[in-house]
ZAMI-193839 format. One record per residue (C-alpha): residue in three letters; x, y, z. Coordinates in steps of 0.1 Angstrom, whole numbers, padded with zeros to 4 digits, always signed. Example, Ala and Ser with C-alpha at 12.3 -4.5 7.8 and 13.67 -1.06 7.14 Angstrom:
Ala+0123-0045+0078
Ser+0137-0011+0071
//
This chain:
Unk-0071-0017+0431
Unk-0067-0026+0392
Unk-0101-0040+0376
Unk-0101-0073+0352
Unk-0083-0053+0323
Unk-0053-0057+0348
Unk-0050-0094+0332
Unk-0053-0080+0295
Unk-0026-0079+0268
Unk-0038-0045+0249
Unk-0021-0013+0256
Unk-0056+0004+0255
Unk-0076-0017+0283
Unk-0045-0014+0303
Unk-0049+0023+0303
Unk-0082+0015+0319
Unk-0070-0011+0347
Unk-0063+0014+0370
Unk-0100+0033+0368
Unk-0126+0028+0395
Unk-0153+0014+0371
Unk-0153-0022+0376
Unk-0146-0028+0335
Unk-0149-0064+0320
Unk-0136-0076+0288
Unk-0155-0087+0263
Unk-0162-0123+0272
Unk-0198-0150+0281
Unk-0189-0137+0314
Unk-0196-0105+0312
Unk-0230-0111+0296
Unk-0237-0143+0320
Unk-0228-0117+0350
Unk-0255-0090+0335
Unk-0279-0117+0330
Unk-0278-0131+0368
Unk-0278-0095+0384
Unk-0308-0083+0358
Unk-0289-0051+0342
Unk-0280-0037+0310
Unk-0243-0037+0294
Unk-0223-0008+0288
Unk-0201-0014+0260
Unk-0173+0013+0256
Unk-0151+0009+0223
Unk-0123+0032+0215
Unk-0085+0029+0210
Unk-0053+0041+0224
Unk-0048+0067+0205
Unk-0080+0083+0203
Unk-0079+0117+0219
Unk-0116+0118+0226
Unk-0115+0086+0238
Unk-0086+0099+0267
Unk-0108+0123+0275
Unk-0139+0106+0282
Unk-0117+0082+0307
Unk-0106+0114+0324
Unk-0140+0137+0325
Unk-0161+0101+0338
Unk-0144+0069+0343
Unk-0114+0081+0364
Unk-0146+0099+0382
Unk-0154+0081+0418
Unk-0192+0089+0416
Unk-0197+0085+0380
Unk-0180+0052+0385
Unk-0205+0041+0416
Unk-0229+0051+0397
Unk-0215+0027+0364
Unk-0208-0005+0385
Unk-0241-0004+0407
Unk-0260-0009+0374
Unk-0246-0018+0347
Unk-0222-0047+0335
Unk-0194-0021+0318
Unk-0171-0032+0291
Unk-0146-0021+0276
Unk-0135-0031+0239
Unk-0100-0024+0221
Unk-0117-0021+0183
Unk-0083-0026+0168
Unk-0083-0061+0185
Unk-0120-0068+0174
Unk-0130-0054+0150
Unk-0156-0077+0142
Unk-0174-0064+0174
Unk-0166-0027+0168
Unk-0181-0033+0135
Unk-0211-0049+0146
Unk-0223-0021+0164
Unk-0209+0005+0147
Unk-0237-0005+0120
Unk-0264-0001+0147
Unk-0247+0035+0156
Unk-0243+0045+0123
Unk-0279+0033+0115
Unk-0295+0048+0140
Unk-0275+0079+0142
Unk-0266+0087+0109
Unk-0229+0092+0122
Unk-0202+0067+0142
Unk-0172+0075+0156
Unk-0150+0068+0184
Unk-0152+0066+0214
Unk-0184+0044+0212
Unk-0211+0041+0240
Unk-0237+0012+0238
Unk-0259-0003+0256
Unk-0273-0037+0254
Unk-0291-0065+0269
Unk-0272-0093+0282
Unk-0285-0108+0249
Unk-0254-0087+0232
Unk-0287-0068+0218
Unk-0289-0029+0214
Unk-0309-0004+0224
Unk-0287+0031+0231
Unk-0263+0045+0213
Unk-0241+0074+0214
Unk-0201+0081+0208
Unk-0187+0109+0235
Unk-0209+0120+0265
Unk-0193+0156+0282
Unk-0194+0155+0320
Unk-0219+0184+0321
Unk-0245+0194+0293
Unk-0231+0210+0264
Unk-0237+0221+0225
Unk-0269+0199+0228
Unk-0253+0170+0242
Unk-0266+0154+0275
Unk-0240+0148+0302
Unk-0227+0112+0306
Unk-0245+0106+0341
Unk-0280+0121+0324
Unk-0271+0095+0300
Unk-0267+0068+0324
Unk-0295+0076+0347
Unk-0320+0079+0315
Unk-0307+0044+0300
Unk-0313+0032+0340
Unk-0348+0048+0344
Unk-0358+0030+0308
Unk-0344-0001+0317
Unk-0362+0000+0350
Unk-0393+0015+0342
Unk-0403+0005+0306
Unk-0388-0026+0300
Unk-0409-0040+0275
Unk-0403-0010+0254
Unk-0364-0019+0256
Unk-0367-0051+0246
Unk-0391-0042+0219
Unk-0360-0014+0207
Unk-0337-0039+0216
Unk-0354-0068+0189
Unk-0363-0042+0159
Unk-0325-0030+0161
Unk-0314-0067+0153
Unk-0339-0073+0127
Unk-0332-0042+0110
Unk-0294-0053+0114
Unk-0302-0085+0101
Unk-0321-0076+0069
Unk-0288-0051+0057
Unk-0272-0087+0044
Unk-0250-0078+0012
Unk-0265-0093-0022
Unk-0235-0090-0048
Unk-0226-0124-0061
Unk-0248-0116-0093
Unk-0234-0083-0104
Unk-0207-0094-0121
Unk-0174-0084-0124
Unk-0168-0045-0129
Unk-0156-0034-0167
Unk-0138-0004-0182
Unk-0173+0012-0178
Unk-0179+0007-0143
Unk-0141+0020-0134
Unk-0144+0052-0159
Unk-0176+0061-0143
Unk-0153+0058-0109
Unk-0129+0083-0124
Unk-0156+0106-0127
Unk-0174+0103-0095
Unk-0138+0107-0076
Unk-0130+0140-0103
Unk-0165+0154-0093
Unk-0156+0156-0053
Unk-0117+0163-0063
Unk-0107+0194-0046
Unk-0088+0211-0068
Unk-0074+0240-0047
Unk-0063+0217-0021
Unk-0063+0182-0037
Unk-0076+0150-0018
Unk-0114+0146-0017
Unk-0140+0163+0000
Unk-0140+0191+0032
Unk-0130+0191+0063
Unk-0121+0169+0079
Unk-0097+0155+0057
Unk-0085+0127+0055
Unk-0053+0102+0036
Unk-0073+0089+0000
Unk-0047+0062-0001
Unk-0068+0033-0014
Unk-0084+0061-0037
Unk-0050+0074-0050
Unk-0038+0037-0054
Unk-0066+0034-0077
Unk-0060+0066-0097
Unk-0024+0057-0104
Unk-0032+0022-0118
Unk-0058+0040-0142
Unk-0034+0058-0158
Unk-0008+0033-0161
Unk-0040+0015-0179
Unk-0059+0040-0198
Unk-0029+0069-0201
Unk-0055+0095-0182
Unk-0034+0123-0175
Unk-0066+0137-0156
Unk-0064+0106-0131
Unk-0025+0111-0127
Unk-0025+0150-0121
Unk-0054+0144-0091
Unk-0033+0115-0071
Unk+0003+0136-0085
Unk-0013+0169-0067
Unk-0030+0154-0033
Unk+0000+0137-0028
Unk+0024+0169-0034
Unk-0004+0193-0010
Unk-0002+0161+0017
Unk+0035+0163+0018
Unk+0036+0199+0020
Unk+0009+0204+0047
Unk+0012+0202+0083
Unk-0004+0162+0079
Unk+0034+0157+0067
Unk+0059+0154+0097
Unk+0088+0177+0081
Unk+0112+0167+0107
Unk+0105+0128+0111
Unk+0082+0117+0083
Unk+0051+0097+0086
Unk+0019+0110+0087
Unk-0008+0121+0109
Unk-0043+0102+0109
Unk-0063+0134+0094
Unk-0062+0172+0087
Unk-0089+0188+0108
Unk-0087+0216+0078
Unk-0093+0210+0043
Unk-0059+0225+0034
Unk-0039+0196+0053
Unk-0026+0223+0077
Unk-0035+0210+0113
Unk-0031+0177+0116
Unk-0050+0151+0139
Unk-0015+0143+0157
Unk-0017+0101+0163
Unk+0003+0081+0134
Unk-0013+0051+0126
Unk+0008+0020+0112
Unk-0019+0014+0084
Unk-0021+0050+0073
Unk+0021+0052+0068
Unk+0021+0019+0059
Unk-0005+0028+0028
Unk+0008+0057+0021
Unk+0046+0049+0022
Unk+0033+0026-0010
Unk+0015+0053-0027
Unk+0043+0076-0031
Unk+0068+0048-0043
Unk+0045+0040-0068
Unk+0037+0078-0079
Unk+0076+0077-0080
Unk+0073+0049-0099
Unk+0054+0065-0123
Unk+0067+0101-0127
Unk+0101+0101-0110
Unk+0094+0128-0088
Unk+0123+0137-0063
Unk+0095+0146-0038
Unk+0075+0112-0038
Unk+0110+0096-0037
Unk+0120+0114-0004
Unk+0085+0111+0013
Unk+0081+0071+0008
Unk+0113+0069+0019
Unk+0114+0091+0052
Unk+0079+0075+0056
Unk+0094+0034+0054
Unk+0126+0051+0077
Unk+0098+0066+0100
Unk+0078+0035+0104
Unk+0113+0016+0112
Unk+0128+0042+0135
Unk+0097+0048+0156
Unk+0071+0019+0152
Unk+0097-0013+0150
Unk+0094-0033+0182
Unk+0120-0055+0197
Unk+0105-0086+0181
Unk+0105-0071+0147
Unk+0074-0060+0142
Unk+0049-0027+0142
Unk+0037-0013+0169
Unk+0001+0001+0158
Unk+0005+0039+0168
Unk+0017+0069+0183
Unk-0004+0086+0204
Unk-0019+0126+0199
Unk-0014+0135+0227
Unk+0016+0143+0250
Unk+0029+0163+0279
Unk+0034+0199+0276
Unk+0067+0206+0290
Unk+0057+0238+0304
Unk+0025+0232+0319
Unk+0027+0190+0324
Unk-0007+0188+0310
Unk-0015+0159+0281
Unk-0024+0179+0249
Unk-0023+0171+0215
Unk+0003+0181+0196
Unk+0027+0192+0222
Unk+0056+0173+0208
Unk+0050+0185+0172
Unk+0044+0221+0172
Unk+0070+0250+0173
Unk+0065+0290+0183
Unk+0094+0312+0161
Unk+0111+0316+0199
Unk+0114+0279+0198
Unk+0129+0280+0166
Unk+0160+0307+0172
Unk+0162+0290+0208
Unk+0174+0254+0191
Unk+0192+0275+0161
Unk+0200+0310+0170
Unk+0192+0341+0153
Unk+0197+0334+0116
Unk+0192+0301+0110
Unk+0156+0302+0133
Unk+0145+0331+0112
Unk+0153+0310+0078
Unk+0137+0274+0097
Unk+0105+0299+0107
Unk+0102+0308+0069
Unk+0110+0274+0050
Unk+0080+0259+0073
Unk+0056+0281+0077
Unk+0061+0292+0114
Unk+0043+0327+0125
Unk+0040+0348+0151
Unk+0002+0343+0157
Unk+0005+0302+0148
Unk-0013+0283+0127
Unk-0022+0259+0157
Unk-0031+0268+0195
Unk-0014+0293+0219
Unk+0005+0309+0190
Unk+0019+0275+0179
Unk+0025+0259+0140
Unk+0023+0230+0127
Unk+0059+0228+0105
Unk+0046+0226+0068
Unk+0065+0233+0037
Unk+0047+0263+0018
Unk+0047+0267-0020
Unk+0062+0307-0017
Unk+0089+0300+0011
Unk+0124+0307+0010
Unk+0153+0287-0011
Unk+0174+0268+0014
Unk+0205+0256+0004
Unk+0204+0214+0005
Unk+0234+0212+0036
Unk+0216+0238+0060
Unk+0184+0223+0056
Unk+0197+0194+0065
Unk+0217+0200+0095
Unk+0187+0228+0109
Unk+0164+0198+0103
Unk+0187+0179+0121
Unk+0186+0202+0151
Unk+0152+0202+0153
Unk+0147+0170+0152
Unk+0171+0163+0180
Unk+0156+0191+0202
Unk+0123+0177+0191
Unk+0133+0139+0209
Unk+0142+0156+0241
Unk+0100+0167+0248
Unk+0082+0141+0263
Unk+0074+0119+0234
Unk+0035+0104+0225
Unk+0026+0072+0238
Unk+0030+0045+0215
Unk+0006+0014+0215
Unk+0028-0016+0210
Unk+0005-0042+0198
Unk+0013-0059+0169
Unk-0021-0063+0142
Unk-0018-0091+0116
Unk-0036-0070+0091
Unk-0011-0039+0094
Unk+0021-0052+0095
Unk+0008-0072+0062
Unk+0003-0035+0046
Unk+0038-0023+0063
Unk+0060-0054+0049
Unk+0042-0050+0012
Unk+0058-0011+0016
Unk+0088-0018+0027
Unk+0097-0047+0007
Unk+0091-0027-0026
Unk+0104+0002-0014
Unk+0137-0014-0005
Unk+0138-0028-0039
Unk+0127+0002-0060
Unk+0154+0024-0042
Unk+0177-0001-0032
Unk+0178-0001+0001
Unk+0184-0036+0011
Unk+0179-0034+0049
Unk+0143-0023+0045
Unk+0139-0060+0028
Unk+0153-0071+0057
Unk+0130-0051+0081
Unk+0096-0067+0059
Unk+0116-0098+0061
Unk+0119-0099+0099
Unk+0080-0084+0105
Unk+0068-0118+0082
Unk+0089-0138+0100
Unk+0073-0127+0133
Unk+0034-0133+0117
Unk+0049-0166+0108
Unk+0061-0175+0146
Unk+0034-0157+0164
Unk+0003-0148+0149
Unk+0002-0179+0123
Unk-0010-0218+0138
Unk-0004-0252+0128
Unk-0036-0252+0105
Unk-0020-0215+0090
Unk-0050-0195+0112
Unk-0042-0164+0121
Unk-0045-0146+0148
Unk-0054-0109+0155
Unk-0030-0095+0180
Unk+0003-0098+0197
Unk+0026-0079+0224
Unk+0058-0086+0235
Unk+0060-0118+0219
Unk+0028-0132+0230
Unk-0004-0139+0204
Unk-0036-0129+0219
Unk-0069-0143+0222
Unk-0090-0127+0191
Unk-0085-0147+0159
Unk-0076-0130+0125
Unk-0103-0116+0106
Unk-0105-0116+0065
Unk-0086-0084+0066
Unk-0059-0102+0082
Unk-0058-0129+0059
Unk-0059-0104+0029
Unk-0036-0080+0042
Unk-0008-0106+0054
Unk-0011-0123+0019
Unk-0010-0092+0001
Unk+0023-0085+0025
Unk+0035-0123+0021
Unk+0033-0119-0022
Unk+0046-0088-0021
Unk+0080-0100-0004
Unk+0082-0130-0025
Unk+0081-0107-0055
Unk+0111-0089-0044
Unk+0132-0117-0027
Unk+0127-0143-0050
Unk+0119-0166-0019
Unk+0089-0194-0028
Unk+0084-0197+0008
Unk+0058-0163+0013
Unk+0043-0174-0022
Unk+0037-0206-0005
Unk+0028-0190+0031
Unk+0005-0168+0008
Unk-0014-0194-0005
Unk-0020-0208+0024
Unk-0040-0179+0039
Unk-0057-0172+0007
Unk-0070-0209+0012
Unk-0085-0205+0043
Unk-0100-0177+0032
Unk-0121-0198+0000
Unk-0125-0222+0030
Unk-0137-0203+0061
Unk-0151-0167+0047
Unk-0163-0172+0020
Unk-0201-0174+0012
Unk-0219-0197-0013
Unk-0228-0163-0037
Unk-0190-0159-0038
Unk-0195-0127-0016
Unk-0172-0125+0016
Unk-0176-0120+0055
Unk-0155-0100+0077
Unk-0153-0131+0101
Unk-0148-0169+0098
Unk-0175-0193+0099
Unk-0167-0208+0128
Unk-0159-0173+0144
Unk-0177-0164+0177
Unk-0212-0155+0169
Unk-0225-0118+0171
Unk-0258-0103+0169
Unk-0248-0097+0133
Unk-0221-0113+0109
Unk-0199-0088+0097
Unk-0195-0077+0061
Unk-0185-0045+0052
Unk-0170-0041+0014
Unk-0158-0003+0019
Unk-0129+0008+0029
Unk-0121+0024+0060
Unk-0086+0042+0070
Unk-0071+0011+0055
Unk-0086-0017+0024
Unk-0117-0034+0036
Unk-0109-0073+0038
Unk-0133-0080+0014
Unk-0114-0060-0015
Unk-0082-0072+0004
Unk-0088-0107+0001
Unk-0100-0104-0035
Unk-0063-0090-0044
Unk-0049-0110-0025
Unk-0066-0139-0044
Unk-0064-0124-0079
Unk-0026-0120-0073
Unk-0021-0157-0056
Unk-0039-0169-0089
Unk-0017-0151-0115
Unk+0017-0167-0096
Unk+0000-0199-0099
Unk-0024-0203-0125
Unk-0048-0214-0100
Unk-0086-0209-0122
Unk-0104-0210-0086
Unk-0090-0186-0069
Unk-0091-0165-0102
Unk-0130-0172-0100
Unk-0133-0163-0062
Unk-0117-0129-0068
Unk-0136-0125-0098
Unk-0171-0130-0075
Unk-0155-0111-0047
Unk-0156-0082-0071
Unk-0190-0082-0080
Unk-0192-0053-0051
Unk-0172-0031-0069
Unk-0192-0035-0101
Unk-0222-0023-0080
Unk-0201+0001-0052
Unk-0170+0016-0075
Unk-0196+0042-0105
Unk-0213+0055-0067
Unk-0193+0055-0040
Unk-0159+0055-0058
Unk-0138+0072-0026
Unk-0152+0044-0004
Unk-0140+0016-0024
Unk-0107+0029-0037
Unk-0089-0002-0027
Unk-0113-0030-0045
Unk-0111-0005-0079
Unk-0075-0012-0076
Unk-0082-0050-0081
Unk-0100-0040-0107
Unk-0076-0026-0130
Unk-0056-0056-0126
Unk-0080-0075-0132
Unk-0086-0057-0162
Unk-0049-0060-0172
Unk-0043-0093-0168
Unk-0026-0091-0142
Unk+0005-0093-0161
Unk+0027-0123-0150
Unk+0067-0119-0148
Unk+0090-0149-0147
Unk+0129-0133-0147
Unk+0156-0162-0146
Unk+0192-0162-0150
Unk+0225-0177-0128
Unk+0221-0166-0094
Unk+0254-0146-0098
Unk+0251-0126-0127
Unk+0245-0091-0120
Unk+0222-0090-0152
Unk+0194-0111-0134
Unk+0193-0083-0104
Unk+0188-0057-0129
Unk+0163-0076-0151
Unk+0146-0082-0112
Unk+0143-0052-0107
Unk+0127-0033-0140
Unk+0102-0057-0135
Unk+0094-0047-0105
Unk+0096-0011-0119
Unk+0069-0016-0139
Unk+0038+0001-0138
Unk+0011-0022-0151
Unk-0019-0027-0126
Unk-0009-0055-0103
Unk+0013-0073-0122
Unk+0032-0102-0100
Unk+0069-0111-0110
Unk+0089-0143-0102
Unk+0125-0142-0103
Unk+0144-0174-0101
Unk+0175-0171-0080
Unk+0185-0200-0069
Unk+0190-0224-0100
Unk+0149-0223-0114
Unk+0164-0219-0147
Unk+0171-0261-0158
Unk+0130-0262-0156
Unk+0128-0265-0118
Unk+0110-0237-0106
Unk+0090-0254-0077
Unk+0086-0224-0054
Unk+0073-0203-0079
Unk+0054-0217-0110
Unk+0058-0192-0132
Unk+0094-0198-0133
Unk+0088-0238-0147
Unk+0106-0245-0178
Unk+0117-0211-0184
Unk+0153-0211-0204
Unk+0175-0185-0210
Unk+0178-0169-0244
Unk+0216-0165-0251
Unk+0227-0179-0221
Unk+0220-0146-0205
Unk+0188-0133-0178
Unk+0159-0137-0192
Unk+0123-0119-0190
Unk+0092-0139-0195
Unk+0057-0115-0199
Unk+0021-0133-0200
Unk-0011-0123-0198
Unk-0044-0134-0207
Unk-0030-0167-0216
Unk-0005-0153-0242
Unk+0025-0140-0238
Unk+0052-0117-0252
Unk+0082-0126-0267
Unk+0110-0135-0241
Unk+0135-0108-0235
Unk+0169-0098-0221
Unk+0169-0066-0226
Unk+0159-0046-0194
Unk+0140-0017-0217
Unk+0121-0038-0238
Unk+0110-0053-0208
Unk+0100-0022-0191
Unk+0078-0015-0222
Unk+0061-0047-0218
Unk+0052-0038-0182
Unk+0045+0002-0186
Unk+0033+0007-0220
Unk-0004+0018-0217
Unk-0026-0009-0241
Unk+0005-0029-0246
//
């Protein structure tokens, strides 16, 4: 008989409606029901396309004892962190805190005060490696909770003040300088791998924010040494097995520190990020290979992720069925044994495929599988037969079970997806990824977005759900919501845009200028939430603050200017020591320090001119620069929607490009190169 997940919207507590532990959702009930029956709360946090998460459910809550054992004392629920966040981040902290590491899945337990007092992440069914089995775990918390339970309560209380006395003091530190982001540079060079690229060991995971920042560095300062470190991580990504050769899209990490076996799901925010990155390494250098991966990436995320109602789903699972043996494993669907190969392509062609990727008789994955990369010393293939053998792969590839996919639609990553494919549509021309971006803000508009312009976390099918938006909602759909107007011309997102950066002056912001990860009138935790560092996608602190420093440079608004300016007093303090873990708010910071540069491009609607004056400013590499183009008749001093475009003429009666930063601004141009040199020189 399903459990009250049954009644739930997210894929991931529907995978647990069907499991013999009587689950809750996060709700007062819950709480109210542990309260009146005097037990603790298990809280369970994972996601749907955790592996370890899958396996926990198998090993203990599909378990009929284990699950007895669960429902006869404790109140068990079970939390989707992609819908909240705000409560996965909460006790995260405490994890992490007490711990010294997090991860998912996530086992606490609480009082029905919503107060710790255990913590763990994945519990084995039996002891192993040092690690008690789930039921010694249960029995122990049930023993202390029975036995000593003014010693849990005491836990319980220091755990919340210790939580409570981590508040975030930035609003004095002022806003970072070419210092602070140099000393950045070198912190990130010092843990650069340079036989591998990317940062760090194993794992290994996507630097997008990190590589964002390193190519708006150079477009600033000219440092080849920042361009050869994001130019190399990207080309070693691309070529590793973290890079699906047949489909695009990445994986969520490398287990290996050589990119070679990949952590199978796909998240929407990691493709989404790094769909960006390689248009604007393209951008930048005009490298075929960046060119090909942001492009099979945006096709990937629109082939495979698009949902009926024009959206993104969030992910693709890890795991799938093993044809041959009907087990769930990861990477089933990806992997390929030389056999495989010559089956799908015969002799020649299978023993050319197995050499191009990197396929070998003893694997470079499990049971004498690989992972398809594309090594630096394999063979030439001629451009026709790569194409058609990757064709046949690919084809064979869709006829294996395929990976789960969660279908829930996040404010906050289809933001990130319709910023990528917006610009890459208009850097590459490729108008009908415009149109998908177009159609994914529509739906936030419809769905996710009230009457007051609040947003919602979550949708499926259609329907919003319960949780309301959190700031990196707001920052990520406005960052998604500029980005479009940039490349459409269409006022409407700048204006949509400014709502949400609004509500974020009004609702998350605190009087020291510093920023929360919820609104104030949000549902109140053990803890607010405020966490400036970056995750696997911008924190919404740093996402806000670009969103706001962007908003401001379309509109010459001087308080949001000032908000974005106190919002990156964090990175002033964070970027010179923990630059990998704040990537995204040192990009802000190099626009900052550039201006941004403002672009107002107008010109009659039909001249073929404005298009290409449109798009070399969007070409342009300085550091956040916004453009306005003025399509629809902005040029007789109109220029409502966008007000960079008001009283803007034409010079010559011909399209005309208008550069200002810093409250002066170049001289007005119609000549698509002189333009790009206003928006690409470094200390123009």
């Amino acid at each position: 008989m399903p459990n009250r997940l049954a009644n739930e919207t997210s894929p991931y507590l529907l995978q647990h409606a069907d499991n013999p532990v009587d689950w809750w959702p996060w709700s007062p009930e819950a709480f109210a029901e542990a309260r009146e029956r005097g037990v603790p709360v298990h809280l369970s946090v994972g996601y749907s396309s955790c592996h370890w998460c899958h396996v926990l459910a198998g090993e203990s809550f599909e378990d009929e004892l284990t699950a007895a054992y669960m429902n006869e004392h404790f109140v068990n629920i079970k939390v989707d962190r992609e819908e909240r966040p705000d409560v996965d981040a909460v006790y995260m902290e405490a994890v992490q805190a007490a711990t010294g590491q997090g991860g998912w899945p996530m086992t606490v337990f609480m009082t029905a005060d919503a107060e710790p007092f255990y913590f763990g992440t994945y519990f084995p069914p039996e002891p192993r490696q040092g690690m008690p089995s789930f039921m010694q775990v249960l029995e122990g918390v049930r023993t202390a909770w029975v036995g000593r339970p003014e010693e849990v309560a005491e836990v319980a209380q220091r755990i919340v003040r210790d939580l409570a006395g981590r508040e975030l003091d930035y609003g004095k530190a002022g806003t970072p300088g070419p210092e602070e982001l140099a000393k950045a540079l070198l912190g990130l060079t010092r843990e650069y791998d340079a036989a591998h690229g990317g940062f760090g060991g194993a794992p290994k995971f996507p630097p997008s924010m990190a590589l964002e920042f390193l190519l708006r560095h150079h477009a600033r300062t000219g440092s080849e040494g920042a361009l050869q470190m994001a130019a190399d991580t990207c080309e070693a990504m691309a070529r590793g097995g973290i890079y699906d050769q047949l489909g695009g899209g990445f994986a969520r990490y490398s287990v290996d520190r050589d990119w070679v076996v990949p952590h199978f799901e796909k998240m929407l925010y990691d493709n989404a990020l790094l769909c960006r990155v390689y248009a604007h390494l393209w951008r930048a250098t005009g490298s075929d290979l960046a060119r090909r991966v942001a492009l099979e990436t945006a096709d990937f995320m629109v082939r495979e992720l698009r949902t009926d109602q024009g959206g993104f789903a969030s992910a693709l699972d890890a795991d799938s069925e093993d044809p041959l043996t009907g087990e769930h494993v990861e990477g089933a669907y990806y992997a390929w044994t030389p056999a495989q190969l010559r089956e799908v392509l015969g002799e020649a062609d299978g023993d050319l495929a197995a050499g191009y990727f990197g396929v070998t008789e003893e694997g470079t994955f499990e049971h004498g599988t690989s992972v398809l990369q594309l090594p630096q010393d394999g063979p030439a293939v001629e451009a026709g037969r790569l194409a058609g053998i990757k064709e046949r792969l690919l084809a064979a590839r869709g006829r294996r079970p395929a990976p789960g996919r969660d279908d829930k639609i996040v404010a906050a990553w289809n933001g990130l997806a319709i910023a990528a494919l917006a610009e890459c549509g208009a850097y590459f021309e490729r108008p009908d990824l415009v149109e998908r971006a177009t159609e994914a803000a529509d739906l936030l508009v419809r769905v996710h977005m009230d009457g007051r312009a609040r947003l919602s976390r979550t949708s499926k099918d259609g329907q919003v759900g319960t949780n309301d938006g959190v700031l990196e909602d707001y920052g990520d759909v406005a960052e998604g919501f500029l980005a479009l107007a940039s490349v459409t011309g269409e006022g409407v997102w700048l204006e949509f845009a400014g709502f949400l950066v609004d509500l974020v002056l009004d609702r998350f912001t605190a009087e020291d200028g510093s920023l929360y990860d919820t609104a104030h009138d949000a549902e109140k935790l053990i803890r607010r939430p405020q966490d400036p560092t970056d995750t696997a996608a911008p924190s919404g602190w740093t996402a806000a603050a670009g969103a706001l420093l962007s908003y401001a440079a379309h509109t010459g608004s001087q308080a949001h200017r000032t908000a974005a300016e106190r919002a990156l007093g964090v990175v002033h303090a964070l970027g010179p020591r923990v630059p990998r873990y704040i990537g995204h708010g040192l990009s802000v910071a190099e626009a900052l320090l550039d201006g941004p540069r403002e672009v107002a491009v107008v010109g009659h609607p039909e001249d073929p001119a404005l298009a290409l004056l449109h798009r070399t400013a969007l070409l342009g590499t300085a550091p956040g620069a916004v453009v306005a183009a003025g399509l629809a008749g902005a040029t007789d001093g109109g220029g409502a929607e966008f007000p960079l475009l008001a009283e803007r003429t034409l010079v010559d009666d011909l399209p005309t490009a208008y550069v200002c930063r810093h409250f002066v601004c170049a001289r007005p141009t119609t000549d698509p190169a002189e333009l790009a040199e206003q928006l690409g020189t470094v200390g123009s």
